[in-house]
C-alpha positions in Angstrom: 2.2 -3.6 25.7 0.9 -5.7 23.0 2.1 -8.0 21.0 0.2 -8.6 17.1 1.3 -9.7 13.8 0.2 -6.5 11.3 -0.3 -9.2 8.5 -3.6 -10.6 10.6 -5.0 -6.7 10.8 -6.4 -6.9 7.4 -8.4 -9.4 5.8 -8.4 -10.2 1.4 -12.0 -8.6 0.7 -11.3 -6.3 -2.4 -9.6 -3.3 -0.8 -9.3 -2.8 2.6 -7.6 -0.4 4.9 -6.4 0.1 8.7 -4.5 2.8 10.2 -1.6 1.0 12.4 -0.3 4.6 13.7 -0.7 8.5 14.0 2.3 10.0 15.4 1.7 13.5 14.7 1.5 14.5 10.9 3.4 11.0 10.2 0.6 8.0 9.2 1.2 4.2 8.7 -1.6 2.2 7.4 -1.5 -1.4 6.2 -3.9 -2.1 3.2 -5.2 -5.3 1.7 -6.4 -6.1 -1.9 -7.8 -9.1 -3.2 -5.9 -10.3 -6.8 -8.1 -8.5 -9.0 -8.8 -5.4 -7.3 -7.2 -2.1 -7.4 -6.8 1.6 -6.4 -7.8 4.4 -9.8 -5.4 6.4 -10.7 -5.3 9.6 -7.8 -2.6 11.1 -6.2 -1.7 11.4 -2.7 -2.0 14.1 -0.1 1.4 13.8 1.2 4.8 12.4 0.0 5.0 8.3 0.9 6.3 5.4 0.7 5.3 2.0 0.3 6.5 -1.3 1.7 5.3 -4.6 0.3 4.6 -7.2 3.2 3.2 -9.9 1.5 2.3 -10.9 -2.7 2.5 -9.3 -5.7 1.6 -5.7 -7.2 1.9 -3.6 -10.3 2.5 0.2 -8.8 2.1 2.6 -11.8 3.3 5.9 -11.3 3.2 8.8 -13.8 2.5 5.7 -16.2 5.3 3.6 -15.7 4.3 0.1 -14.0 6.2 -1.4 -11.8 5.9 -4.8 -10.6 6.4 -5.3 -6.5 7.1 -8.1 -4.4 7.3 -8.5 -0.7 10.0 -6.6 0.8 9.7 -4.3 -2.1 9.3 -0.2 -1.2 8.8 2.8 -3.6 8.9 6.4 -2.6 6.5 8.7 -4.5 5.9 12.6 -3.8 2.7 14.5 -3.3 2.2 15.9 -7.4 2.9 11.9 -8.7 -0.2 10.3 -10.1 -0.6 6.9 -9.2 -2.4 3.5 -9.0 -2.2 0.1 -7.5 -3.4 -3.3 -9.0 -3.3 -6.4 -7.1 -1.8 -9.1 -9.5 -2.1 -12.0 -6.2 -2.9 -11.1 -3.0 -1.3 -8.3 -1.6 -1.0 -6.5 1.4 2.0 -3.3 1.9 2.2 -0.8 4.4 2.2 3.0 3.5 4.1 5.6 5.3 2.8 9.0 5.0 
């Protein structure tokens, strides 16, 4: 077994992505995105959550923002529309 620190997975460079698990249908992956950068408006293939690790987001969902910190989470369902705009740098992990 081996021992890593999920925050040094991902580097700031835009938007970036790693899958940390697959257990099954269940995923976890930890993104990164530079301040500035964000993720359009889409929605997701399954229902999720979202747990702020480090910085500052605005999470707009069905067009209401939301502004996220570290240790924040948000639950969204499969039919919600939403987007993700890096207002520092900001990395979260998201459960699916």
């Amino acid at each position: 077994m081996k021992i890593e620190n999920i925050l040094n997975q991902v580097e700031y460079n835009q938007v970036q992505s790693k899958r940390l698990v697959t257990n099954g249908g269940q995923q976890v992956n930890l993104l990164s995105l530079e301040k500035g950068s964000e993720i359009p408006n889409h929605k997701s293939t399954k229902d999720a959550t979202i747990i702020v690790v480090e910085g500052e987001m605005k999470f707009t969902v069905d067009r209401k923002e939301y502004t996220l910190k570290a240790m924040d989470t948000y639950s969204f369902g499969i039919v919600d529309e939403h987007s993700v705009y890096a207002t520092e740098n900001v990395k979260f992990l998201l459960i699916q």
